[in-house]
C-alpha positions as CSV (number, residue, x, y, z in Angstrom):
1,X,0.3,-14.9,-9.9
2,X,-2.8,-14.1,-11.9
3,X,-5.1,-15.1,-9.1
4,X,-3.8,-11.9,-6.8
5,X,-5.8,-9.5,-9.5
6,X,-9.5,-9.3,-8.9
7,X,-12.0,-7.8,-10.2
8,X,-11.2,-4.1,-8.5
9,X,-8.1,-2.9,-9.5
10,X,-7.7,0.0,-7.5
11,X,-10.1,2.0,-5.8
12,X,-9.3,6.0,-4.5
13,X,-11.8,9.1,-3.6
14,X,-11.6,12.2,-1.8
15,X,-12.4,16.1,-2.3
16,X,-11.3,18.0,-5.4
17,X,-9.0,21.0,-5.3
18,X,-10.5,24.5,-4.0
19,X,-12.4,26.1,-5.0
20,X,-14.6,23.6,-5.8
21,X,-15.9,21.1,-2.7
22,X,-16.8,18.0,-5.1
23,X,-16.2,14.8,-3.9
24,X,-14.4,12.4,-6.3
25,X,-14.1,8.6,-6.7
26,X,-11.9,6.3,-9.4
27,X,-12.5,2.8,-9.6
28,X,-10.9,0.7,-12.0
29,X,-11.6,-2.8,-12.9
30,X,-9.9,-5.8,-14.8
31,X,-12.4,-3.8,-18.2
32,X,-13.1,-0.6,-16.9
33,X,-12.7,3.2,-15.4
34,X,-15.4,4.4,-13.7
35,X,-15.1,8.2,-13.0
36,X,-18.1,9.2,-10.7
37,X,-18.5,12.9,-9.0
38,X,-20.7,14.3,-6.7
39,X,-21.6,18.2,-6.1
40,X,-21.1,19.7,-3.0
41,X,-22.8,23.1,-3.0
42,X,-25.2,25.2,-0.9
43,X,-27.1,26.4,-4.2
44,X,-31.1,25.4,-3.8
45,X,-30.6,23.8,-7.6
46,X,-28.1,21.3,-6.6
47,X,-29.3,20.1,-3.5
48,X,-30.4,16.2,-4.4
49,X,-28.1,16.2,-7.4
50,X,-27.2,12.9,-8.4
51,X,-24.0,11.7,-8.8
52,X,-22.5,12.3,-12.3
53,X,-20.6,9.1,-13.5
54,X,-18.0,8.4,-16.7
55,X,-17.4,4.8,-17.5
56,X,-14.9,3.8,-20.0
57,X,-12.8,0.7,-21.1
58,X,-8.7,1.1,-20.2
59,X,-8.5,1.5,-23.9
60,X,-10.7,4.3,-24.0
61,X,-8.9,5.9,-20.8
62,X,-5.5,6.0,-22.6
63,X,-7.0,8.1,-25.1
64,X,-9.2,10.3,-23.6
65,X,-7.1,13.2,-22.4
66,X,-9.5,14.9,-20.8
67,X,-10.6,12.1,-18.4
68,X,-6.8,11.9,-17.6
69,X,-6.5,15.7,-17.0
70,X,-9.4,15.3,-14.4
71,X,-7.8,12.7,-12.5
72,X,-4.0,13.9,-12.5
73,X,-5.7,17.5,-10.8
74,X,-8.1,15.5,-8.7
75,X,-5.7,13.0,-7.3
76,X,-2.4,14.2,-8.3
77,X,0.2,13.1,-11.2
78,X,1.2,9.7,-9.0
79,X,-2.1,8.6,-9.0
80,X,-2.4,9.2,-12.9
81,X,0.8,7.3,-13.8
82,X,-0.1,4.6,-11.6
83,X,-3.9,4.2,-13.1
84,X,-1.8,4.9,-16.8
85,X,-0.1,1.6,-15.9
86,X,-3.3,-0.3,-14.8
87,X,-4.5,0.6,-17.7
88,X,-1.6,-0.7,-19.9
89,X,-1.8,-4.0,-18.0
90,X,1.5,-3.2,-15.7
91,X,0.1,-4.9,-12.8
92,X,2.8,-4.4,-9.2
93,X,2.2,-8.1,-8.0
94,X,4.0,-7.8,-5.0
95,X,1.8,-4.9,-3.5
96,X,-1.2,-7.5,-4.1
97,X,0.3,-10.1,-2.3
98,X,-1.9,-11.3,0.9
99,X,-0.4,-9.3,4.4
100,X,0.5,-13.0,5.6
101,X,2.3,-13.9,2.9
102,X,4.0,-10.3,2.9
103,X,4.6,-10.6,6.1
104,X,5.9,-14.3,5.7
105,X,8.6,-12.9,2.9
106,X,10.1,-10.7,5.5
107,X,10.5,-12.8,8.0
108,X,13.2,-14.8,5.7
109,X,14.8,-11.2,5.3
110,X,18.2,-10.0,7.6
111,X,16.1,-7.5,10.3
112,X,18.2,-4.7,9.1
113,X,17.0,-5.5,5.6
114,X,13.9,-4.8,6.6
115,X,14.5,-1.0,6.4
116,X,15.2,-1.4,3.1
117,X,11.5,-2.9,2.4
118,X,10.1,-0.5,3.9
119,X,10.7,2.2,1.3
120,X,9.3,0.2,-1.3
121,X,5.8,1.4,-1.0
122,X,3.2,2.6,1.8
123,X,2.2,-0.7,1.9
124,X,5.3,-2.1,2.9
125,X,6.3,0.4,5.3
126,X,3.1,-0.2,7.5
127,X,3.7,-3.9,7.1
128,X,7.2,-3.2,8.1
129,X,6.1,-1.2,10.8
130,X,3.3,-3.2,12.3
131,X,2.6,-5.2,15.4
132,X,2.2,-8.1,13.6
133,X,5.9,-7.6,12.4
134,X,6.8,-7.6,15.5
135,X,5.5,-10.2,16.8
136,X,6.7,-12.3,14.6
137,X,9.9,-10.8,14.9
138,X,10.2,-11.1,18.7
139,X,8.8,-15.3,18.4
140,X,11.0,-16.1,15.9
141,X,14.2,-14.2,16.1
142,X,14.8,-14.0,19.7
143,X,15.9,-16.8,21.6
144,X,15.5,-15.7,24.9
145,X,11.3,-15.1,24.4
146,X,9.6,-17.0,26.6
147,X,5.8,-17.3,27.2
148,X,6.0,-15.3,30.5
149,X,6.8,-12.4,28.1
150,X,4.4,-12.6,26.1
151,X,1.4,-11.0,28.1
152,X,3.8,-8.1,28.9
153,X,4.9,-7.8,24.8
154,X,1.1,-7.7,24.2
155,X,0.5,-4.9,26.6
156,X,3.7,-3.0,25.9
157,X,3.6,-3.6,22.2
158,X,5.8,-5.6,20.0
159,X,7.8,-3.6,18.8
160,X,8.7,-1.6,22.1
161,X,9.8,-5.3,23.8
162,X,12.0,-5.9,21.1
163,X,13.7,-2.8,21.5
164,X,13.9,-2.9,25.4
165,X,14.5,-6.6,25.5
166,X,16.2,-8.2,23.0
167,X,18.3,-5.4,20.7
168,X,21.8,-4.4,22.2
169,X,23.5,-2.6,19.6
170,X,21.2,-0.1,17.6
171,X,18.8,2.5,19.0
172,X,15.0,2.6,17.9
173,X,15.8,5.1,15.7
174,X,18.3,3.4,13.8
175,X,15.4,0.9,12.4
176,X,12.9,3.9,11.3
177,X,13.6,3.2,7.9
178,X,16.1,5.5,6.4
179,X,15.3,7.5,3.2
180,X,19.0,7.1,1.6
181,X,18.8,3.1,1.4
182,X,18.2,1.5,-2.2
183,X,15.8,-1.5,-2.6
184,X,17.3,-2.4,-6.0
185,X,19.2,-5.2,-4.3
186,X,16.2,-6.5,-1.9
187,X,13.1,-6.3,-4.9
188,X,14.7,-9.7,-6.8
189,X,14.9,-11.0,-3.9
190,X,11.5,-10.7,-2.5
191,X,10.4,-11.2,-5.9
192,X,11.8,-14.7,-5.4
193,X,10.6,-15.5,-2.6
194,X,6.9,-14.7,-3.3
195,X,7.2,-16.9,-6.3
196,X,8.6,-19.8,-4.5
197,X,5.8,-19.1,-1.7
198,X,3.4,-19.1,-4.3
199,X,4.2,-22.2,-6.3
């Protein structure tokens, strides 16, 4: 599992809270957090400003208060806890895992687990959510596909011929991925499965 951490950890920017218009961007590596901001003003003296930058070890972040103050108002308290636990070496293998392989865990999953997955993470919900899902959903779950179907699934879109084809008993909106669910049951399980794909 150690070779799904590279290098770049986790990488985020975007614009600081009003009234300021700075820019932000964190980027932390397997040794370091690099804090670097740029100022966005109309005042003569900061036109051509350079970027200001703050590099310090994960060590050296779990300490430094300050440095976490910035980036909980910049980027909000999830973002903090989440770089906290980078920091602390608390590394979420299962959101680093390849799409195909992702993808390649779910397709072992019940369809109606699927919804479950999906509210692990953003990550997961796009996955669950995408065309490629689909597709693969469609191919290998439904024996009445055939290849005269599949230019029409291609310009109708995966998930749509699935849902006007091949499901009879739920509507589209009973796969969107309900909020109530819990994934405590589903997590060992994919955690399984990415290890045995893995090995």
């Amino acid at each position: 599992m150690a070779s799904l951490i590279g290098e770049k950890l986790f990488e985020i920017n975007g614009q600081g809270p009003p009234p300021t218009k700075d820019f932000f961007q964190l980027v932390i590596t397997r040794t370091e957090v690099t804090w670097t901001s740029w100022t966005i003003s109309l005042r003569r003296e900061s036109k051509g400003a350079p970027p200001k930058q703050l590099k310090t070890t994960h060590c050296g972040f779990l300490q430094d208060k300050p440095f976490q103050n910035d980036v909980g108002s910049v980027f909000g308290q999830r973002i903090l806890e989440y770089t906290l636990s980078l920091c602390r070496g608390d590394y979420d293998y299962l959101e680093r895992l390849p799409d195909d392989i992702a993808l390649r865990i779910l397709s072992f999953l019940p369809l109606e687990d699927t919804a479950l997955v999906a509210q692990v993470s953003h990550r997961f919900r796009q996955l669950c959510n995408s065309e490629t899902f689909w597709e693969q959903t469609v191919r290998n779950r439904c024996a009445d596909f055939n290849s005269e179907m599949e230019g029409l699934a291609n310009a109708m879109g995966w998930r749509r011929t699935y849902f006007t084809f091949f499901h009879k008993t739920l509507s589209l909106c009973d796969l969107t991925w309900p909020h109530s669910a819990s994934t405590e049951v589903l997590w060992p399980i994919i955690s399984l499965l990415s290890h045995r794909l893995l090995s």
